[in-house]
TORFIKOL-26456 format. One record per residue (C-alpha): residue in three letters; x, y, z. Coordinates in steps of 0.2 Angstrom, whole numbers, plus 5000, padded with zeros to 4 digits. Layout:
% TORFIKOL-26456
AlaXYZ ...
***
This chain:
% TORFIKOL-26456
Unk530756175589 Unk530355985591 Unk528556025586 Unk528956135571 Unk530355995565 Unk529055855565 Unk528055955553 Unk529255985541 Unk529755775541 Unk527855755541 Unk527955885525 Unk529355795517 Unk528755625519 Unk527055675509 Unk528155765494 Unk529155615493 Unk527855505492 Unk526955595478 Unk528455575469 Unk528655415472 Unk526955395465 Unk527155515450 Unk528555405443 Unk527455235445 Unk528355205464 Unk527555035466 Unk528555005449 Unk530055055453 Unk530054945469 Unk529654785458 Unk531254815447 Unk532354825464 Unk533354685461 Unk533254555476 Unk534854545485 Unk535654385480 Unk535954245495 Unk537754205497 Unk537854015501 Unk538953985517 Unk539653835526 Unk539053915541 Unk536853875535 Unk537353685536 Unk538053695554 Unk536653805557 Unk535453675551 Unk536253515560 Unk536053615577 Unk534253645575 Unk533853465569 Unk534553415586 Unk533653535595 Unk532253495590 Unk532553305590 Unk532853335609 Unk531353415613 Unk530053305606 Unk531253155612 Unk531553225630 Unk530453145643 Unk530153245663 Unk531253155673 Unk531753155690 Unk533853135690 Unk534153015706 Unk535952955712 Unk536052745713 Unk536052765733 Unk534452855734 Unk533852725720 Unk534252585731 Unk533652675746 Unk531752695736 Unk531952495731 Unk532252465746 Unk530652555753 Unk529452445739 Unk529152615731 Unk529852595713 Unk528752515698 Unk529052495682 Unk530652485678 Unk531552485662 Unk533552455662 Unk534552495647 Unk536452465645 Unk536852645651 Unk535252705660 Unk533952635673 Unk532152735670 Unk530652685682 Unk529052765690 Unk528752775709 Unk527252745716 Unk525752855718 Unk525552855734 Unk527252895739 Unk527453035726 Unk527353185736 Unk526653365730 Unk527853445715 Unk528853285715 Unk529153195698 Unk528253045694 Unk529652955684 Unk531452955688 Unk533052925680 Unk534852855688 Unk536452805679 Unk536852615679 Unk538252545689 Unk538752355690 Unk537952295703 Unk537652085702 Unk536252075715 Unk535052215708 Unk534052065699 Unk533951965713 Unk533452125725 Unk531952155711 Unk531451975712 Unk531351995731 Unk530252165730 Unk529252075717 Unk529552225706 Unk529052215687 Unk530752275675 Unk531252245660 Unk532952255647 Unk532952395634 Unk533852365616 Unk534452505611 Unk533952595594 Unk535752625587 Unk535152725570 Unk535052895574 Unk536752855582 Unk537252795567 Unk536552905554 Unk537553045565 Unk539152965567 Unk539052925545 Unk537952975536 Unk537653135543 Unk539753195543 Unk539753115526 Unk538353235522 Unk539053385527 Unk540753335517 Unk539753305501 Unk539053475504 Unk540553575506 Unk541653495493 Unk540153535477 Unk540053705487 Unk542053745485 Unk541953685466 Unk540553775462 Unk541453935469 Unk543153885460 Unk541953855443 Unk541254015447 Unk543154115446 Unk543454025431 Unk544653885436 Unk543453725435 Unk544353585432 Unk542853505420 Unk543353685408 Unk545053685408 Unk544653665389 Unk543553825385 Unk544453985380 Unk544554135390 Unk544054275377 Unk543054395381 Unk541554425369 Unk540854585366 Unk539254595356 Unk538754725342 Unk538054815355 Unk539554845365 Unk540954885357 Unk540655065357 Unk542355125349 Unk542255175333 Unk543755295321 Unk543055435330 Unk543955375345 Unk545655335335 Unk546555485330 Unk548455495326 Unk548555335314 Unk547755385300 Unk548855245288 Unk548355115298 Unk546455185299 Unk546355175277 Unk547154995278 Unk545954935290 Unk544355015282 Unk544254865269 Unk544054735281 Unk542554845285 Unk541854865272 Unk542054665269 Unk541254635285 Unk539754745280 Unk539554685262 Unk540554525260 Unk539454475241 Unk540554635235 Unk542054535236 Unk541254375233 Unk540554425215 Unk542154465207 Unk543154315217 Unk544354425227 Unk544754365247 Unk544954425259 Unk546454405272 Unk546454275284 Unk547254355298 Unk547754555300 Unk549454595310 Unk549554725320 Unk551354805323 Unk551754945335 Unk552755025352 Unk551954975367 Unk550355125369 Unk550155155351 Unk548255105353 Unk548254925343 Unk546954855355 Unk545955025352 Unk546155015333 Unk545454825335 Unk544054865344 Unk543655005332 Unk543754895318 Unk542154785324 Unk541254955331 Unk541455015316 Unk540754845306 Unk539554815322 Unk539854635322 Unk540454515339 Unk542154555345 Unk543154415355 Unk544654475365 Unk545954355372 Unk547754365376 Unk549054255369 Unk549554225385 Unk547754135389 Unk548053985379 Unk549553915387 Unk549253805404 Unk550153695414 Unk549253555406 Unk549653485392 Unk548453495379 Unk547253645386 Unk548153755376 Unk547653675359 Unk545953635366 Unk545653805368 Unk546053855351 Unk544653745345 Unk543553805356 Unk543854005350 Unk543753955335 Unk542153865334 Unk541453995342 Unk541954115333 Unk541154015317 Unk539654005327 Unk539554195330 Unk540054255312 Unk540354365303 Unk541354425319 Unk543154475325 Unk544454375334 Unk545754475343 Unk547154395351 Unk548354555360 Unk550254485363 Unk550354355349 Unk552154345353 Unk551654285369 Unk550954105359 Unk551954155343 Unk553854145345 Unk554754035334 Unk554853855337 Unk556353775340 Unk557253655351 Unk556753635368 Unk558153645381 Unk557053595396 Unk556553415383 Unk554953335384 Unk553453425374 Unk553253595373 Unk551653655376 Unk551653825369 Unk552053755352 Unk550753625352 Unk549553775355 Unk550453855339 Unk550253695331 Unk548453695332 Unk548253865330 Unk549153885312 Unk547853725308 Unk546353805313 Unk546853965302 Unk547253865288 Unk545553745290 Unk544353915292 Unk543453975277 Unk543354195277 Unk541654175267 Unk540954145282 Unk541454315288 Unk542954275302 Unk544254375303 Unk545654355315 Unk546754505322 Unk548154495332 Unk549454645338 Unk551254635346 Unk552754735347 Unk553854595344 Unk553554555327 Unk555354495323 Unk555154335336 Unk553854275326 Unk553554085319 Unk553954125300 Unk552454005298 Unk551154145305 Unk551754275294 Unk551354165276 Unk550254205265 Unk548554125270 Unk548854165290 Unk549354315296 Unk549654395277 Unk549354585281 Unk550354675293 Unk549954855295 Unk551354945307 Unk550255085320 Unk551855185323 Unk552255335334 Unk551355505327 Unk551955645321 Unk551655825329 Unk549855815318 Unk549355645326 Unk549855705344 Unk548755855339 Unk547355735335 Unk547555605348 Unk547455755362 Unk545855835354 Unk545155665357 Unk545755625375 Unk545155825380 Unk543455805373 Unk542655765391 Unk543955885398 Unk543656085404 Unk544856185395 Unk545656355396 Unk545156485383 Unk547156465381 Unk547456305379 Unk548356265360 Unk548656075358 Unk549556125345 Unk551156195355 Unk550956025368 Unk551055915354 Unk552556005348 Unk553155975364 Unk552855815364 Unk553955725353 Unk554055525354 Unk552455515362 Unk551455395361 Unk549355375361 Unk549455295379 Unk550855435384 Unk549855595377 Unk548055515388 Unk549355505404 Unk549655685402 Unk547755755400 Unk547355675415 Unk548955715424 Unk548655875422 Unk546555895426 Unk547155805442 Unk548355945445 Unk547056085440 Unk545655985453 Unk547256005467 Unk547356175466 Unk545556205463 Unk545556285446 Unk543756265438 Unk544656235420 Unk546256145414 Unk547656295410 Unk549356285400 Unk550356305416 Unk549356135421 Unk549956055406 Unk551856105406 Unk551756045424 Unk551155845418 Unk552355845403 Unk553855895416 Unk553255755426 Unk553055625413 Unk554955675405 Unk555755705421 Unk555055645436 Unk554055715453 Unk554755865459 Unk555355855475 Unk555556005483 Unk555755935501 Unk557655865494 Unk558655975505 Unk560455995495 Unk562156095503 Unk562656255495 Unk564056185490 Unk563256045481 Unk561656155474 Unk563056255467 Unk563856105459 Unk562356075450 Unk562056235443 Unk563656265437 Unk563556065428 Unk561656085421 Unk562356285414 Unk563756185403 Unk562356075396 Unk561456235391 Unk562756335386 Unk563456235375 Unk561956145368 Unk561456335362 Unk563456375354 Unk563356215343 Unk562356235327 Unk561556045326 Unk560556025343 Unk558756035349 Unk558556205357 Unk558356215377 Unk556556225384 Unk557056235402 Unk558456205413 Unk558156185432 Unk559256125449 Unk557656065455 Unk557955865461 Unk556755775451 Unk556255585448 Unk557555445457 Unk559055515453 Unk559055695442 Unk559755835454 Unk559455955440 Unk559155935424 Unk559056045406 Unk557755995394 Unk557756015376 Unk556255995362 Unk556455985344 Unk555656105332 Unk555155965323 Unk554955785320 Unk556555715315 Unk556855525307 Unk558755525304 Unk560355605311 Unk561955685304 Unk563555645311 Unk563655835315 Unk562055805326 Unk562855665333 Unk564455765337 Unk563355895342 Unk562555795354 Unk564255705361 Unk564655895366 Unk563055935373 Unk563255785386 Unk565055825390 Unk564755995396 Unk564055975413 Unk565955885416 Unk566856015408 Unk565956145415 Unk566356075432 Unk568356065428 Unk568456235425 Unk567456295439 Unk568056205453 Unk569356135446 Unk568855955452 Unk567455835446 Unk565755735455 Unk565055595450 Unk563555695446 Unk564155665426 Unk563955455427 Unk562355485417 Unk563155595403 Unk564755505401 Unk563655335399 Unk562455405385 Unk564055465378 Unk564955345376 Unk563455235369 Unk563055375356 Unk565055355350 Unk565055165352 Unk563755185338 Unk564455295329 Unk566055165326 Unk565054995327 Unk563655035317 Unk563455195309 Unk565055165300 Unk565655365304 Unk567255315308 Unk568655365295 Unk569855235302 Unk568655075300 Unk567855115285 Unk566055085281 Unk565854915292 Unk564654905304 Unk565354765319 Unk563654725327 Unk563254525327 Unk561154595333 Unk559954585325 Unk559154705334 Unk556954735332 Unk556554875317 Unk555554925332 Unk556654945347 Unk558554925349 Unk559254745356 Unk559254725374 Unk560554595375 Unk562354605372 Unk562854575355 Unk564054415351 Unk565954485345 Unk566254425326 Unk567754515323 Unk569754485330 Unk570354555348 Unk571454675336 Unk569854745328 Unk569154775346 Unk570554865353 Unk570554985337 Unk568655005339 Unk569155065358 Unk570255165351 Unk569155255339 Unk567655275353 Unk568755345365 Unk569855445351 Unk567655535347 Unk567455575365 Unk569355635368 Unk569155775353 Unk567355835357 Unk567855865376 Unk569355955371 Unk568156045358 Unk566856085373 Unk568256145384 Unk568856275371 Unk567156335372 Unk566656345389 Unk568456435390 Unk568056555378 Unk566056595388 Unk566756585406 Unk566156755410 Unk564256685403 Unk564356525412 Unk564656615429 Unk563156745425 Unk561956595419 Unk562356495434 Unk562356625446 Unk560456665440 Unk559956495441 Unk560456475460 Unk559556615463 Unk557856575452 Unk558256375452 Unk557256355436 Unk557456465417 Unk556356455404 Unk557256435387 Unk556956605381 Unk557356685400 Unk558856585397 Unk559556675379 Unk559156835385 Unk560556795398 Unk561956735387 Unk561556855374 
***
């Protein structure tokens, strides 16, 4: 066996090495890159101690170590010679004839105070003499050498800080990341969903490419192009398609980037990105989160000077003092737009803004053809039913769920992506992880499915709602115990005040349903009594569907055009006109659970048959789920 094994490594050794020397091996070997040296501390110790080794080899002399007794004992005798006395050490020879076989010829003791020694060495007639001692190798290790070794490692720890990018003699250079023509490999192609945006941005394109088009007829281009967008609507991505697209250098940069603890660096670095950027035109200058750089100025409460608005300052300078002819174009995305410094926002700065909203059901359908392109599909598969159910998903959201879904596939070791796979990742991305290993009480499992059977049943008696995808007492996410899910047919842009009475009652049923079940309550309705009473605190204070108050809307906020305010609104109106706007929010939910209760009364018998079926299958699909309640 061993024999027969050596033959076939013997074997194996000669194919590989006429491999090696089919594809040029000797080649290959001379494009191995050398493993870089890492410098460490450690070398210079290593170095001092064998310096001193050395030293102390050459230096060392054979000597015999004798005690001062048996010293005085050979001086004694007349059988030392030679000696040399130093202010620590006494060296001398002993005399040939004494010096026995093996012995050492020259001897060394420690010096002790002794007055008489001289007058002893007189007596013997014994030659000596005084040693000065040579203090500059002492010297050079107890100074020169430490201070050495602390030049060393202070130029090694900066080097190391300059190399992580904080050297103090840089604090001025910009942190954008420069990408080359090369590079930037995203082009439209990988941009789908955002097909207004995609048209606006083609002229800067086409500028880039052919800038003496413009030029001959006296047309400019603009300065600065504004990006406005949800968070994951793909604005970075549509940047860097912009100069994949017009194959020209990209710089990256944050707006957070600028701004340092020092005062000045930010400004600094704004001159340094833009002389760059002249340097490297025609080119594109992306900064992501200008709201981060960009909020309005005003007064400091902290006093003193604000380095964030110097670093405007210099900023709204440099795009006024640029010229476009030389092909620099400066993008910047946020989805803070209303936080703005008006100044940014003239013409002549930032004087394009192109808003990359959420897609429709056709851009979901897009954006999914391009994130499933490297993904293996079912024969199955129609995007076109998960971007339908899908709705409000954004770019970033729709790539979450491909992958979400070929990790889940990969888990239960399917060689292809299925629907099943899908509808599994979308679950998860609207409600939570499942978790299965939540163990519930009857009692309390049949709590739930009598509360999540009043959301359904009424959300499919009232005309205006979404129909119901899937209801299910499965716990999911941090807090859900159950939960019923309902999809849009289609995208939808504004709502009645019937759908929004529709959906007050769709909320309430879980609580009603509970009442005439058990005839007692949980605090498993916390969640639909909140949304509720937001969606009628609306209705009164800014939608202006309340009969009583009239067509007044009672919000101070000036809320985003792109997300709702997330602070507390100040009161502009009298206490009197608060208690009547109380009165109306509470007068909205009061009617709608009397009108829920009148129809869960009037379904009782298909409440009970819905929920005993979903204690028994914990989850129904929505069509399972009609069959049932007729």
């Amino acid at each position: 066996m061993n024999g027969q094994r050596d033959r076939e490594n013997l074997s194996f050794k000669k194919w590989l090495q006429k491999q090696l020397q089919a594809r040029g091996g000797e080649d290959d070997k001379k494009k191995i890159p050398k493993k870089a040296v890492h410098f460490s501390v450690w070398y210079f110790i290593l170095a001092l101690l064998i310096l001193l080794s050395i030293q102390s080899y050459f230096s060392a002399q054979e000597y015999q170590e004798l005690n001062y007794s048996q010293f005085k004992a050979f001086l004694k005798k007349n059988q030392i010679n030679d000696l040399t006395i130093d202010p620590n050490y006494i060296r001398g020879v002993i005399k040939q004839e004494e010096k026995s076989k093996g012995a050492h010829k020259r001897f060394i003791t420690i010096r002790v105070t002794d007055p008489e020694l001289t007058k002893e060495l007189e007596k013997y007639g014994i030659v000596y003499r005084g040693k000065i001692e040579n203090t500059w190798f002492r010297s050079l290790l107890a100074w020169v050498l430490p201070m050495l070794i602390f030049f060393a490692i202070w130029g090694f720890i900066f080097k190391k800080i300059g190399a992580s990018g904080y050297n103090v003699m840089s604090f001025g250079r910009n942190k954008a990341k420069i990408y080359a023509e090369n590079e930037t490999k995203v082009t439209f192609d990988d941009v789908a969903g955002v097909d207004e945006a995609t048209e606006e941005l083609q002229e800067i394109i086409e500028f880039l490419k052919t800038p003496k088009k413009f030029q001959i007829l006296g047309g400019k281009i603009p300065k600065g192009v504004l990006l406005v967008g949800p968070p994951g609507t793909g604005k970075t991505l549509l940047a860097k398609a912009v100069a994949g697209e017009a194959k020209v250098p990209f710089f990256s940069i944050s707006g957070s980037d600028f701004v340092e603890m020092f005062v000045g660096v930010g400004a600094a670095r704004v001159r340094d990105l833009f002389s760059q950027a002249q340097q490297q035109a025609p080119c594109i200058v992306f900064i992501d989160e200008l709201d981060a750089l960009g909020k309005t100025r005003g007064f400091n409460p902290l006093g003193g000077h604000d380095e964030r608005e110097q670093t405007l300052n210099q900023l709204l300078v440099e795009m006024d003092g640029f010229d476009t002819k030389n092909g620099v174009i400066i993008m910047a995305a946020t989805n803070r737009p209303e936080i703005l410094d008006p100044a940014l926002l003239r013409p002549g700065r930032f004087d394009r803004q192109i808003l990359v909203d959420r897609p429709d059901i056709k851009g979901r359908e897009e954006i999914l053809q391009v994130h499933t392109r490297k993904v293996k599909l079912a024969p199955g598969i129609d995007l076109k039913i998960l971007a339908g159910r899908t709705p409000g998903f954004v770019g970033s959201d729709l790539a979450n769920i491909v992958n979400e879904a070929a990790l889940l596939a990969a888990r239960r070791n399917k060689n292809q992506v299925e629907m099943e796979d899908f509808e599994e990742a979308i679950d998860r991305a609207l409600t939570g992880l499942e978790k299965k290993s939540r163990v519930m009480n009857e009692n309390e499992k049949r709590i739930i499915a009598f509360h999540e059977s009043g959301h359904a049943l009424v959300a499919e008696s009232v005309p205006h709602t979404d129909p119901v995808h899937k209801i299910s007492i499965i716990p999911r996410g941090i807090a859900a115990l159950g939960y019923t899910l309902q999809l849009p047919t289609e995208d939808r842009y504004l709502m009645t005040r019937a759908e929004l009475l529709d959906r007050l009652a769709v909320l309430l049923g879980g609580r009603v349903a509970e009442e005439l079940m058990f005839e007692e309550v949980s605090t498993g309705a916390h969640n639909d009594l909140q949304r509720a009473t937001d969606i009628a605190r609306k209705m009164v204070k800014d939608y202006g569907m309340s009969e009583k108050l009239g067509l007044v809307t009672f919000n101070g906020e000036r809320s985003s055009f792109l997300f709702p305010a997330s602070f507390p609104s100040t009161k502009e109106y009298s206490e009197v006109t608060a208690k009547e706007i109380d009165d109306e929010v509470k007068s909205f939910i009061d009617a709608t659970y009397q009108r829920v209760k009148e129809i869960l009364t009037l379904k009782k018998d298909k409440l009970q048959r819905l929920a005993e079926t979903l204690l028994e299958k914990e989850t129904l699909e929505g069509e399972e789920l009609r069959k049932i309640i007729g």
